[in-house]
N, C-alpha and C positions, 0 to 999 in steps of 0.2 A: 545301360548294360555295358559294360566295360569289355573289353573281346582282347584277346591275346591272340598272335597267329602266328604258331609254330613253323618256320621255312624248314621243311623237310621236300622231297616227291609228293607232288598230286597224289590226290587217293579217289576214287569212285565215289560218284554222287550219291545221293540215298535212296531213291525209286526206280524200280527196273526198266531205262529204257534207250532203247538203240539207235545214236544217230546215223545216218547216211549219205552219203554225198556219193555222185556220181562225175563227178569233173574227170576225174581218172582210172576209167573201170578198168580194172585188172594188174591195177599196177602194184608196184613192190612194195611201198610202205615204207619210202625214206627215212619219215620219224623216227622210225623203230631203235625202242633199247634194244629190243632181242627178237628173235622168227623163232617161233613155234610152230613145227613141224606138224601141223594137224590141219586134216580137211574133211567135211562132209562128203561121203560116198555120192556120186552119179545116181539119178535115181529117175527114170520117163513114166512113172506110175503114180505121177502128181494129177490137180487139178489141171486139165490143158483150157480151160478159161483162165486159170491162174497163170499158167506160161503165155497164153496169147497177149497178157497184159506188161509184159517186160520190156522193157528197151532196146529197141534194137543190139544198141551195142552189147549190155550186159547178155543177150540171149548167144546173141554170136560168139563171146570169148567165154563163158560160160565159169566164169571166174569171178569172184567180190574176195577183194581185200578188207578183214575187217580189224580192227585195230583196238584192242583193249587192255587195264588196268592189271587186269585180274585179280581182282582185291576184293571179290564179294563172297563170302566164303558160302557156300551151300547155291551160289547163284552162277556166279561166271568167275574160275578160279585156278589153278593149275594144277591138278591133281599128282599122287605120288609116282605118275611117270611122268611128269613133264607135260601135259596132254590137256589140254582146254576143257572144262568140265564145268558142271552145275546146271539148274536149270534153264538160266536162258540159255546159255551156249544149247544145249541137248536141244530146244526147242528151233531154236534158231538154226542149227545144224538141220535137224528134219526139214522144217520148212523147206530152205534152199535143196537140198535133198531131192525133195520131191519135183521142183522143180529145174531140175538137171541142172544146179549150181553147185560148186564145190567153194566154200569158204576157205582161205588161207587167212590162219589168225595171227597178226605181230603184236610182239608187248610193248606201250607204250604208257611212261605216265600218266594219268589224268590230264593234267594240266596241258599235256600236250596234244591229246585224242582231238579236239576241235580245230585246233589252225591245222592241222596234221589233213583232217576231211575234206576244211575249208581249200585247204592248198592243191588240193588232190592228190594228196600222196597214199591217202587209203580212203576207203569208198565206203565202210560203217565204222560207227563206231560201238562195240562191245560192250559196253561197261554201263551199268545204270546213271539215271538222269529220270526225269519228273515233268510232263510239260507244266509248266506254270503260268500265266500270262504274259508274264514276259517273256520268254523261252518260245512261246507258241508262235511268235511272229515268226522265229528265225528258222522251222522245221516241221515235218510233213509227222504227225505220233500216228502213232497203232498201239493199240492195248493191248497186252497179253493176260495179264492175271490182276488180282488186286493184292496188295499188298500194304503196311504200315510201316511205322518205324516206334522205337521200344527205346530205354535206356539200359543201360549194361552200368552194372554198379559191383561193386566187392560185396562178398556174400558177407551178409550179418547187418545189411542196410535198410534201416524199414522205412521203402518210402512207399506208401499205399496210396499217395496222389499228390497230385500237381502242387498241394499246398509241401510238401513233405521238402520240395527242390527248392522252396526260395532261400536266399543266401547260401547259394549254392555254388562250386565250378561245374561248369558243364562243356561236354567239348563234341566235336562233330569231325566230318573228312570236310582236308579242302577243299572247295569246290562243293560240297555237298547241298545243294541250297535248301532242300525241303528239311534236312537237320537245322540247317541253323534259322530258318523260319521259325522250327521248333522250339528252338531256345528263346527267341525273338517272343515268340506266345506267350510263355513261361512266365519269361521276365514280366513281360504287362501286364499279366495275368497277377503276380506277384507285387507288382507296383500299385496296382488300382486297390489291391487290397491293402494296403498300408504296410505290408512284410521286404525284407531285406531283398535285394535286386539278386537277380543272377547275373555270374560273372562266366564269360565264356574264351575260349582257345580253339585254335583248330590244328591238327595233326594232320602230316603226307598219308600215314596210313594207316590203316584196320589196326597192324601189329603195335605201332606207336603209340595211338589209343589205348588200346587195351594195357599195356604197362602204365600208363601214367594213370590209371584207374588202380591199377592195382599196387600202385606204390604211392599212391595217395595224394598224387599232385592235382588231380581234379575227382569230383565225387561222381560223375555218369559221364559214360560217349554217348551218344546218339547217333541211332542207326538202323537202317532196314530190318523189320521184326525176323526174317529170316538170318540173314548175318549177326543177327545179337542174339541167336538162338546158336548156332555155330560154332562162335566163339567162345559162349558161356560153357559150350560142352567140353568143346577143346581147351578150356582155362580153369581148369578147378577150384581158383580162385574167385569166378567172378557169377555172377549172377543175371539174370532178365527182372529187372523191372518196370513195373508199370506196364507190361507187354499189352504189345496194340494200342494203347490210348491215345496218337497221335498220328495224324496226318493219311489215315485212311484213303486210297485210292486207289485206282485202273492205272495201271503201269506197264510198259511195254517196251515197243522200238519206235523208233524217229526214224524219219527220211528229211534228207535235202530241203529247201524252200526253192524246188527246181521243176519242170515239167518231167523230167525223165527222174525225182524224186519221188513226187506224187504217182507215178505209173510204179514203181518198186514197190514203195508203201501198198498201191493195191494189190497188186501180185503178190505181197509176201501175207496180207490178210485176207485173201480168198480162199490161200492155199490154207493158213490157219486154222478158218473155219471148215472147210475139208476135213484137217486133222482132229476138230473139236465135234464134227459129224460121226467120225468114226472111231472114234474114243483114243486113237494113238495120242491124241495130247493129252487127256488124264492121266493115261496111263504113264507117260512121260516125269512131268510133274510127280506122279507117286514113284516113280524109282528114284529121280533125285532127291525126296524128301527135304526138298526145301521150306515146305508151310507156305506157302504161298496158297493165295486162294484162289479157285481155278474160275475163269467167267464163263457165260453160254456162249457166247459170241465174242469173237474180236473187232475191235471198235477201231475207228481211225476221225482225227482231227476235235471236228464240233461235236464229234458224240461223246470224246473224253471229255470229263470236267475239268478242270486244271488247278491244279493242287493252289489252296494258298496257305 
């Protein structure tokens, strides 16, 4: 499979989930392209086994720096005032919420959200990511919903399955690993059967995919079934296909690979399932109308299965 990689800005991974690092709770977010003036309201009408379980420090400065893309359109995004939006943010905002934390969200490339956490200069990271087996060494997940990923094609394209894509361009974000596993399937999926290899690219972002689909430089992007639901609406050019047929999974937030990680991760999934007890996280989920598909319970580490 031959791959082209487009040097634009980092773009958001392809399954919803949040990393974290605590090396420096409450701090300003060096990395940052830009500050986004948005925080979750104060809220002491959370689970108090959820609060008893935070880290000292985080409980005391009552603040998490969290640092994100914002390039998921319907997930975690900047809406028409400037203002952090989508599912997980909404979700993620409640959570801390309820546990009397205020988010301060910075915008930062993809590319840069990881040394940015690792360094401590902000304490989550925002923007979707996948645990994968690799990935699972280096971070504490929690599930929030399940979700896929889809191809986004120019309308008038029939591809009704997997054989439809070989000899094909296909392209993904950078950084996006469960897309271009994706492609990666495709292709050998395509090879074993004796048809033409797929040839793939990857793009800094959502917006730069989508043009090069739609001016014909590659024939599908791949991408989170809710973002390729999104963009297809907002692009009257383009279309959803093959929706959901790929990479199916429990998706969420990540913590640290730290003792005061794994204490966040559980506080931020007791409080969760709280919310999923008393229906405000359904209800969540249906005002942002993302498609995502909602789980019973939120799951952390060896309960997720890990995307391959």
């Amino acid at each position: 499979m031959k791959r082209t990689n487009v040097n634009r800005s980092a773009w958001a991974a392809a399954a919803g989930i949040l990393a974290v690092s605590l090396a420096a709770c409450g701090s300003s977010g060096g990395a940052s392209t830009a500050s986004i003036s948005s925080a979750a309201a104060h809220g002491a009408n959370g689970d108090p086994a959820a609060r008893s379980l935070l880290p000292a420090t985080i409980r005391k400065s009552g603040v998490i720096t969290i640092g994100s893309s914002f390039s998921g359109a319907g997930l975690y995004y900047l809406n028409k005032d400037n203002k952090p939006d989508g599912t997980l943010v909404k979700l993620l905002e409640a959570d801390a919420a309820h546990l009397g934390l205020t988010l301060h969200w910075t915008k930062i490339s993809f590319s840069g959200l990881i040394p940015a956490m690792a360094s401590g200069k902000i304490d989550m990271v925002g923007s979707q990511t996948t645990k994968t087996a690799e990935n699972a060494k280096q971070a504490n997940f929690l599930g929030l919903y399940e979700t896929s990923a889809s191809v986004v094609a120019r309308k008038g394209k029939a591809y009704s399955s997997t054989d439809d894509l070989c000899g094909s361009k296909l392209a993904f974000s950078t950084g996006a690993t469960i897309a271009e596993d994706v492609a990666k399937s495709i292709d050998q999926q395509c090879r074993r059967d004796g048809k033409a290899s797929v040839t793939t690219a990857s793009y800094g972002s959502s917006s730069d995919g989508a043009l090069a689909v739609r001016t014909g430089r590659i024939d599908g992007y791949i991408i989170a079934t809710p973002n390729a639901i999104s963009m297809a609406k907002a692009q009257p050019g383009l279309t959803v296909a093959l929706k959901d047929d790929y990479a199916n999974r429990v998706t969420g937030n990540s913590f640290a690979q730290t003792k005061d990680g794994l204490a966040l991760a559980k506080a931020f999934q007791t409080q969760m399932n709280a919310m999923i007890n008393s229906g405000e996280y359904a209800k969540i989920i249906k005002a942002t109308g993302s498609l995502v598909t909602p789980i019973d319970r939120s799951l952390i580490n060896a309960q997720i299965k890990a995307a391959s």
